[in-house]
GUKOL-191332 format. One line per field, with one value per atom (N, C-alpha, C, O, CB): x, y negated, z; residue in three letters; residue number from 0. Coordinates in pm, whole numbers, plus 50000, padded with zeros to 5 digits. Glycine has a CB too. Layout:
x	[X / ...]
y	[Y / ...]
z	[Z / ...]
aa	[ALA / ...]
i	[NUM / ...]
***
This chain:
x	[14655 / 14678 / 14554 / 14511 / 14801 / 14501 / 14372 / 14278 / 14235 / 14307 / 14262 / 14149 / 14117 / 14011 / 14172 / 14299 / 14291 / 14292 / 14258 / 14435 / 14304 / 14280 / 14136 / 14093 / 14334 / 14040 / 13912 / 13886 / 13851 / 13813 / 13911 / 13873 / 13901 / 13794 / 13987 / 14009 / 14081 / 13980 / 13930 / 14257 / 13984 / 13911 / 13727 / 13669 / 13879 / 13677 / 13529 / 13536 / 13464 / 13418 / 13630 / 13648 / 13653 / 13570 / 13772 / 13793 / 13799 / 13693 / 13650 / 13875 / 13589 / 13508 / 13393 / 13344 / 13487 / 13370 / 13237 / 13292 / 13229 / 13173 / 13372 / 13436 / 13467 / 13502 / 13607 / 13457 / 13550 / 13701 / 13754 / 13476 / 13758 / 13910 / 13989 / 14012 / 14003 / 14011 / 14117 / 14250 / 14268 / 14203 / 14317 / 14426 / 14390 / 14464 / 14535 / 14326 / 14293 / 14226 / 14239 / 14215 / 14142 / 14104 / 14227 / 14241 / 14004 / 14329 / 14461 / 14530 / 14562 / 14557 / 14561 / 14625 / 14579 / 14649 / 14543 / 14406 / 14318 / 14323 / 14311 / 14231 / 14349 / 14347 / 14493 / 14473 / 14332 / 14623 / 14732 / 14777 / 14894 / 14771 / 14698 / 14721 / 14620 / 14662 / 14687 / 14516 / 14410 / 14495 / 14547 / 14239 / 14525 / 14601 / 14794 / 14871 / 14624 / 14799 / 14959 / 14930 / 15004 / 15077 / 14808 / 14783 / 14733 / 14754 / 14698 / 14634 / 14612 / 14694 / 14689 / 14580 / 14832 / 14971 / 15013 / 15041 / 15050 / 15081 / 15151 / 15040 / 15063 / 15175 / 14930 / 14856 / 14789 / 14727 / 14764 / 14808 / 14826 / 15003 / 15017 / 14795 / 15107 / 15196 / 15226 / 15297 / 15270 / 15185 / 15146 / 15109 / 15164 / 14970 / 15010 / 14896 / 14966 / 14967 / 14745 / 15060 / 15146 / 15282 / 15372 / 15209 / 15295 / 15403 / 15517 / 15619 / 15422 / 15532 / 15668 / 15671 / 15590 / 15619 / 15797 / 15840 / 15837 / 15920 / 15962 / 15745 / 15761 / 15803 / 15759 / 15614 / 15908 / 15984 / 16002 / 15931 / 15927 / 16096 / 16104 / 16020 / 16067 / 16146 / 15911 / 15796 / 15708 / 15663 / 15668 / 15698 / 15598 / 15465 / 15402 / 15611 / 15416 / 15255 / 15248 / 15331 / 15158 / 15118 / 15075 / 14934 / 14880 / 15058 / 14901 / 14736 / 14703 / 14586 / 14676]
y	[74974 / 75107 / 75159 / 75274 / 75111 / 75060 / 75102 / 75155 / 75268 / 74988 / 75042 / 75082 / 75199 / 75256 / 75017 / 75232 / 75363 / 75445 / 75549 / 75399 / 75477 / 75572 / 75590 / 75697 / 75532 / 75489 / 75498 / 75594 / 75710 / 75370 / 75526 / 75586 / 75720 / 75777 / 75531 / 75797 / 75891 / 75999 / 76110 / 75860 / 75921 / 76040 / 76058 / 76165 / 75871 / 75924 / 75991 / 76113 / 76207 / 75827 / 76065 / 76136 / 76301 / 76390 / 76080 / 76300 / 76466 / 76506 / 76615 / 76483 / 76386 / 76430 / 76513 / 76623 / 76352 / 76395 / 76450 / 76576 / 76632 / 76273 / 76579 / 76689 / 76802 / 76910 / 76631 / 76784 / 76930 / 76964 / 77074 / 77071 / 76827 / 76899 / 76841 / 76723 / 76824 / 76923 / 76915 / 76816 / 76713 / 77106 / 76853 / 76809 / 76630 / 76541 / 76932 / 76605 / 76479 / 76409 / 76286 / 76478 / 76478 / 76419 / 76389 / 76288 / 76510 / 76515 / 76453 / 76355 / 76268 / 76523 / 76368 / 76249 / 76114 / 76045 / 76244 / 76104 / 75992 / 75913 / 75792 / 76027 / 76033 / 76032 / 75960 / 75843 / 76204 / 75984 / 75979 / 75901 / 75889 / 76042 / 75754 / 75675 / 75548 / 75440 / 75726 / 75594 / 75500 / 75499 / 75388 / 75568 / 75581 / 75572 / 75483 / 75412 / 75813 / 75521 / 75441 / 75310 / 75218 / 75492 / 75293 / 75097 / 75035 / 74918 / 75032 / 75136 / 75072 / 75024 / 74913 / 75149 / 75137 / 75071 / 75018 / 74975 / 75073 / 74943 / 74874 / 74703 / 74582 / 74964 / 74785 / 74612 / 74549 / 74442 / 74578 / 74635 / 74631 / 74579 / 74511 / 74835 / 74610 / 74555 / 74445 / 74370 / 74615 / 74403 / 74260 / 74152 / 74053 / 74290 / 74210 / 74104 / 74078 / 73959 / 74167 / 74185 / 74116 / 74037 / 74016 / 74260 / 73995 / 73893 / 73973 / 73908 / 73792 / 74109 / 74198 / 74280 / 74339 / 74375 / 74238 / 74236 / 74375 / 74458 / 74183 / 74413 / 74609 / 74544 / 74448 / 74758 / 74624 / 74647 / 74546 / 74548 / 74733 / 74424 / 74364 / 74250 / 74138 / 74398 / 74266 / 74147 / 74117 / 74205 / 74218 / 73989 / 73971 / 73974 / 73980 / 73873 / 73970 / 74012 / 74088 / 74090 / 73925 / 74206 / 74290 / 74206 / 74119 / 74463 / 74251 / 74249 / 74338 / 74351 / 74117]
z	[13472 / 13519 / 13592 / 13583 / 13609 / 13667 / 13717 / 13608 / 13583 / 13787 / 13556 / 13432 / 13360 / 13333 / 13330 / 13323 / 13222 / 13355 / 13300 / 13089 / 13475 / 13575 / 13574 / 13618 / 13709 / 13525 / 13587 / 13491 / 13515 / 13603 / 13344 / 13175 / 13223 / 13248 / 13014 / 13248 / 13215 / 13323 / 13308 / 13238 / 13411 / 13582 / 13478 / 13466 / 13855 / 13420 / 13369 / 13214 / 13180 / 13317 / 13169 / 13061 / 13088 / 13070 / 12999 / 13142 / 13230 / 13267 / 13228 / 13363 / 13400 / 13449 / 13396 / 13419 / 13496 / 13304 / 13189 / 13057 / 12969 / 13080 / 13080 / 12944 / 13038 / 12992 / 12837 / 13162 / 13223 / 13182 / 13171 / 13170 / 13161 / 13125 / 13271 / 13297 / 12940 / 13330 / 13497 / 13475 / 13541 / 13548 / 13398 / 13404 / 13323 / 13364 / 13328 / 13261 / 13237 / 13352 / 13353 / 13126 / 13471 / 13593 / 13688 / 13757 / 13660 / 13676 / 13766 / 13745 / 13825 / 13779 / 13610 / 13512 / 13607 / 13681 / 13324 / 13569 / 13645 / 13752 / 13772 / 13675 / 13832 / 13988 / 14003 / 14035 / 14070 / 13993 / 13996 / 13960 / 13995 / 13969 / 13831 / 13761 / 13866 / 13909 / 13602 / 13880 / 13971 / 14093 / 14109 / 14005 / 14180 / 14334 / 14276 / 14340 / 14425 / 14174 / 14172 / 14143 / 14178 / 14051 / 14071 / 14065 / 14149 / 14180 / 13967 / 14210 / 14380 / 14439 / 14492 / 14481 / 14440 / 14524 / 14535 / 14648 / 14539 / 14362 / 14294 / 14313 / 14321 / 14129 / 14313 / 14341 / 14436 / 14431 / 14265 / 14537 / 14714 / 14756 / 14858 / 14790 / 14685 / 14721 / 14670 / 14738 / 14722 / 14541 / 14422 / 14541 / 14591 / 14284 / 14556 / 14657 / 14759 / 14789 / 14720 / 14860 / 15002 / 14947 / 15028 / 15127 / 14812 / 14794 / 14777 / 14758 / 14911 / 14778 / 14804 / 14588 / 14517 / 14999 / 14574 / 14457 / 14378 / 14414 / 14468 / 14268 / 14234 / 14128 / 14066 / 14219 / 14117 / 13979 / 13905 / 13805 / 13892 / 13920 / 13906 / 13905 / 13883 / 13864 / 13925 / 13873 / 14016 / 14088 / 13725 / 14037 / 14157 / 14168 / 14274 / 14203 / 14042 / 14021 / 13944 / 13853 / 13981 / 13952 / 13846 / 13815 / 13884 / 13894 / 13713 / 13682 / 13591 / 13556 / 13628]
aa	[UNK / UNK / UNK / UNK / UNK / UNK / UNK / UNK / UNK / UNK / UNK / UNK / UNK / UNK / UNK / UNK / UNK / UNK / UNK / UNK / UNK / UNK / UNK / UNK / UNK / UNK / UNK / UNK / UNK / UNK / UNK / UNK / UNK / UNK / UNK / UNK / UNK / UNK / UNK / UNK / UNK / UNK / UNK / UNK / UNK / UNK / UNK / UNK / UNK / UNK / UNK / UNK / UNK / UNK / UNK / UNK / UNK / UNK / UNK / UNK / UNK / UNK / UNK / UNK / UNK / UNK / UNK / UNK / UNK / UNK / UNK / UNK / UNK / UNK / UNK / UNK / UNK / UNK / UNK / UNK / UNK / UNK / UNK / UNK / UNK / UNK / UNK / UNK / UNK / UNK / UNK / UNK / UNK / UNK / UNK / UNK / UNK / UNK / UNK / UNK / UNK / UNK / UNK / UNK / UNK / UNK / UNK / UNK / UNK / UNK / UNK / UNK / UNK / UNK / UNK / UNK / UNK / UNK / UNK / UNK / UNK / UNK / UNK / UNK / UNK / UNK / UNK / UNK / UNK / UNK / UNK / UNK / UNK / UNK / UNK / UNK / UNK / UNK / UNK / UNK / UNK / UNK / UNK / UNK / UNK / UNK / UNK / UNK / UNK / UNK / UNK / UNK / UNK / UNK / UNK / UNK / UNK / UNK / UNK / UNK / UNK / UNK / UNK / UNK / UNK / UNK / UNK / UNK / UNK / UNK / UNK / UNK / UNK / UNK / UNK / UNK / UNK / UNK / UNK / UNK / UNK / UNK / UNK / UNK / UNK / UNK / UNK / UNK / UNK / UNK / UNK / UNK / UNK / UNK / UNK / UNK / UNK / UNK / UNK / UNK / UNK / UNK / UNK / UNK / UNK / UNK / UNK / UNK / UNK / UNK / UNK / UNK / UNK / UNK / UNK / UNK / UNK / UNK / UNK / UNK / UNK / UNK / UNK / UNK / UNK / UNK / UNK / UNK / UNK / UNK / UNK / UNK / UNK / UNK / UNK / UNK / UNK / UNK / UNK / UNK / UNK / UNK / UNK / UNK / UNK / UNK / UNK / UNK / UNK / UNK / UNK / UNK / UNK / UNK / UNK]
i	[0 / 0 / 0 / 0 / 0 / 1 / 1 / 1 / 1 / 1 / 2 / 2 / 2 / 2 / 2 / 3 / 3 / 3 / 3 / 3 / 4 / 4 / 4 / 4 / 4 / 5 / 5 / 5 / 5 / 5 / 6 / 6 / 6 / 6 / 6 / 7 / 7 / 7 / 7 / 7 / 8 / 8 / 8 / 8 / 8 / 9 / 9 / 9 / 9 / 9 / 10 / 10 / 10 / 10 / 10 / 11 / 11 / 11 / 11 / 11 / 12 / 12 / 12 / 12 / 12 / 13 / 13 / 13 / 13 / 13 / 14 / 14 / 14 / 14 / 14 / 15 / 15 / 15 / 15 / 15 / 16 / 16 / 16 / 16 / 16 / 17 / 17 / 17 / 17 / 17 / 18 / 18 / 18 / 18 / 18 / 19 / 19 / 19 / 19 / 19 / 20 / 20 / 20 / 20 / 20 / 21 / 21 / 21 / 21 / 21 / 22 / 22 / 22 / 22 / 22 / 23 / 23 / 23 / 23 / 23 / 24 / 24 / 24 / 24 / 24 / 25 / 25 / 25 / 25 / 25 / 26 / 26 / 26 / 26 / 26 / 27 / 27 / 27 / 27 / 27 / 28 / 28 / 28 / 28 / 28 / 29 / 29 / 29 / 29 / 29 / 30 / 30 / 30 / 30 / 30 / 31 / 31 / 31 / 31 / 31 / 32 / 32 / 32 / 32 / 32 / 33 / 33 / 33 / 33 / 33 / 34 / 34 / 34 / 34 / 34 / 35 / 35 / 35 / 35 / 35 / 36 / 36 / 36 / 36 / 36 / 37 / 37 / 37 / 37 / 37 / 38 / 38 / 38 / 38 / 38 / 39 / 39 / 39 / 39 / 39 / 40 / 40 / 40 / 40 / 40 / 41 / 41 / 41 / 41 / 41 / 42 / 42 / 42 / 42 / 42 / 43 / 43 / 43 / 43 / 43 / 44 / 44 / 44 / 44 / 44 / 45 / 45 / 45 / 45 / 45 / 46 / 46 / 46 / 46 / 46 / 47 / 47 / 47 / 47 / 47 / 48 / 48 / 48 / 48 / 48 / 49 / 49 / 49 / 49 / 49 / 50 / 50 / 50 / 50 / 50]
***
């Protein structure tokens, strides 16, 4: 989820399309979350690790 947040934020970036940078942004900050809470041992969505 990170990854394609990164893909998605340069793509927009370099093309000038906005809504593919939000997409980005919104996809990079939710895997941050999801793998900030992975890492403190506390269970997302059923599964105890992401990668």
């Amino acid at each position: 989820m990170i990854t394609l947040g990164l893909i998605l934020l340069l793509i927009g970036f370099l093309l000038a399309i906005h809504i593919l940078w939000i997409i980005g942004l919104v996809l990079l900050i939710a895997g941050v979350v999801i793998w900030i809470m992975g890492s403190m041992g506390r269970t997302v969505g059923g599964r105890r690790h992401f990668y």
